[in-house]
N, C-alpha and C positions, 0 to 999 in steps of 0.2 A: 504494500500500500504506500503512495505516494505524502510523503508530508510537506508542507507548504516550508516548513525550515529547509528541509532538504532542499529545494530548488533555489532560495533565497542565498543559501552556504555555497550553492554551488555555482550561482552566476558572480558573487562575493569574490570567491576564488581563481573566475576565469578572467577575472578584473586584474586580479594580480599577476594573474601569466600572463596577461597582455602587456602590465606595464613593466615585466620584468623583460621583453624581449627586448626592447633597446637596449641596455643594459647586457644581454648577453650578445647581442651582434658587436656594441661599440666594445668590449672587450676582446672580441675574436678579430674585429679587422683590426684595434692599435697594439693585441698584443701585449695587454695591461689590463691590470684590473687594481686602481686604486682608490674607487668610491670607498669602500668598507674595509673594517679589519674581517682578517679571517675568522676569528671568534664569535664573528657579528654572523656570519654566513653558515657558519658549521651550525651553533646552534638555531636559527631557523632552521635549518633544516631537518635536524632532529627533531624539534618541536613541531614540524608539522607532520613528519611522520606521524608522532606520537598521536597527533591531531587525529589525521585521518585511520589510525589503528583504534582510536575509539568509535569514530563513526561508523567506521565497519560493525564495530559492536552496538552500534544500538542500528544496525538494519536500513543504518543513511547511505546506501550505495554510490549514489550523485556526487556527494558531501566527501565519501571517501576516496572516489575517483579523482574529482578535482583537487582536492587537497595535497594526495599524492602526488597530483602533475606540479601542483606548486612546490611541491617539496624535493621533486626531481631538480625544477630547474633550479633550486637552490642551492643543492648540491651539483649544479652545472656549475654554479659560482662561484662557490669552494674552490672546485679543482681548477677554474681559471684562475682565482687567487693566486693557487701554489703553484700554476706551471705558468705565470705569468711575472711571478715575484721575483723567481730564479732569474 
């Protein structure tokens, strides 16, 4: 059954993978990534693992799909961090 939170978390989310794409293209064409520390990036994205590992558990499938995507690209910006800082 569809709940109205779900779909609310889950356009919420697709906000944030939209705004995080600049952010990861301007990183891959200059080959830098120095908006954030890394600490700032590791733990979102742990945090929204954990996010979306709850949503799973209460049966918000939407909520834990997109949250994973955001959590993906988070950790896309981790690893530009560390092979960009080198």
């Amino acid at each position: 059954m569809w709940q109205w939170q779900d779909l609310i978390l889950t356009i919420i989310n697709f906000g944030f993978m939209v705004t995080a794409i600049p952010a990861l293209l301007r990183n891959y064409q200059h080959k830098e990534a120095k908006s954030q520390s890394l600490s700032m990036y590791l733990s979102t994205a742990i945090l929204l693992t954990a996010m979306a590992y709850v949503f799973l558990t209460l049966d918000m499938f939407l909520s834990c799909a997109s949250t994973a995507g955001t959590g993906i690209m988070w950790y896309i910006l981790t690893y530009q961090k560390i092979i960009y800082s080198n």
